[in-house]
C-alpha positions as CSV (number, residue, x, y, z in Angstrom):
1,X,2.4,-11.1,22.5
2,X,3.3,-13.4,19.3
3,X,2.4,-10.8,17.2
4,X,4.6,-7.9,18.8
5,X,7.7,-10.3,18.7
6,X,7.0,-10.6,15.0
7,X,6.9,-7.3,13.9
8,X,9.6,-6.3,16.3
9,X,11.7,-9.1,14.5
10,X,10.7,-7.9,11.2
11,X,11.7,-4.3,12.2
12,X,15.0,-5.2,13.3
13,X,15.6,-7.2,10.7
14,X,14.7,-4.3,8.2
15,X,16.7,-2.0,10.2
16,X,19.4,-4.1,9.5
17,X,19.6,-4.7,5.5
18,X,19.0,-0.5,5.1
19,X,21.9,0.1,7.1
20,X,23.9,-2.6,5.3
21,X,23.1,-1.2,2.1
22,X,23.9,2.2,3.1
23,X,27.6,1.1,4.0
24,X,27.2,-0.5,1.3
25,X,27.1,2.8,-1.2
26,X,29.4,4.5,1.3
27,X,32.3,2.0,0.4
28,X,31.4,1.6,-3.3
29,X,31.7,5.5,-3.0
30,X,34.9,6.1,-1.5
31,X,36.3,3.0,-3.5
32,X,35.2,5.1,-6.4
33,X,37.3,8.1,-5.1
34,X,40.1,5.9,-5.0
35,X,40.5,4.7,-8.2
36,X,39.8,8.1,-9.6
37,X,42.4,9.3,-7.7
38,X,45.1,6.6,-8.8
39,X,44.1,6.4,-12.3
40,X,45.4,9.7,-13.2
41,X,48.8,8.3,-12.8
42,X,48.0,6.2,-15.5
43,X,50.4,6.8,-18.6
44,X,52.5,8.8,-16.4
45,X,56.1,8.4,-15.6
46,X,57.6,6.8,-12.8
47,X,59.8,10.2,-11.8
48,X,56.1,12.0,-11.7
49,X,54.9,9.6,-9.3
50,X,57.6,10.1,-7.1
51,X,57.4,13.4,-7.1
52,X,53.7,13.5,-6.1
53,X,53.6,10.9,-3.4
54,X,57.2,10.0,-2.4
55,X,59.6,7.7,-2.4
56,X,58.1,4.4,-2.3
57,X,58.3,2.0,0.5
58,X,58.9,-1.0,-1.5
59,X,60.0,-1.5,-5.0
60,X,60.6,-5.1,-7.1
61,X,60.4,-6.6,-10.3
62,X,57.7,-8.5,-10.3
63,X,57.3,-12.2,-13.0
64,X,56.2,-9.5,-16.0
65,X,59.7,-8.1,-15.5
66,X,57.8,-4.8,-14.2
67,X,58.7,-2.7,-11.5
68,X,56.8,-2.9,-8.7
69,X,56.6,0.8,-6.4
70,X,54.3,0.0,-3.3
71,X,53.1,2.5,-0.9
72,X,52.0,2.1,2.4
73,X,50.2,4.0,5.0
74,X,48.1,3.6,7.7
75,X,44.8,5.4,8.6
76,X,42.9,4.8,11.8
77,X,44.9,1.3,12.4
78,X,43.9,0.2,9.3
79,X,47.2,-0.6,6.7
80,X,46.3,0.8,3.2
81,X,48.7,-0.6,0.4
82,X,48.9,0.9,-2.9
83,X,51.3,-1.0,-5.8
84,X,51.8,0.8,-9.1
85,X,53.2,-0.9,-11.7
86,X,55.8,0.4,-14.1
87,X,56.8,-0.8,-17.7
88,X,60.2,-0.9,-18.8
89,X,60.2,2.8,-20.4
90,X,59.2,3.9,-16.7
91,X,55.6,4.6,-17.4
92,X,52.9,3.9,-14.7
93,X,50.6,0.9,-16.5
94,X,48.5,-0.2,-13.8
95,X,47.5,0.0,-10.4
96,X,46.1,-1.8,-7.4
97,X,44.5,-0.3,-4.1
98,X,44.2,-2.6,-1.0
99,X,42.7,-1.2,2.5
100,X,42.6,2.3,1.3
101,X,39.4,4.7,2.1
């Protein structure tokens, strides 16, 4: 009876780190995606980022003296936040994704 515990233990508990890797790779995936996706408005002007995905939600200069253009959505109750930042001459520099899949 020891012995059936064990290996239904064992089981379970390999069950359990395949399926966490797999969500693992799933995540890592569509984090992938993401990035992808933002980093083509890299080197971009502000006016074509607008243009693509709206007027932002929030915008503010933030302590680089950078504007700041956040969008925010939600997706199966889940908030999704996505900050671009933008230099001086208007050109998207950098980006940062938070919640989004």
């Amino acid at each position: 009876m020891r012995k059936i515990k064990l290996l239904f233990l064992i089981c379970f508990l390999n069950f359990f780190l395949i399926s966490c890797q797999t969500v693992k790779e799933k995540t890592d995936a569509i984090v992938e995606k993401e990035n992808k996706k933002l980093s083509q408005y890299i080197g971009k002007s502000s006016d074509e980022l607008k243009t693509e995905l709206g007027n932002p939600d929030e915008d503010y200069k933030n302590e680089n003296g950078n504007i700041e253009l956040v969008y925010k959505t939600k997706k199966y109750g889940i908030p999704c936040e996505r900050k671009f930042e933008v230099n001086s001459s208007s050109i998207v520099i950098g980006f940062v994704s938070i919640g989004c899949f």
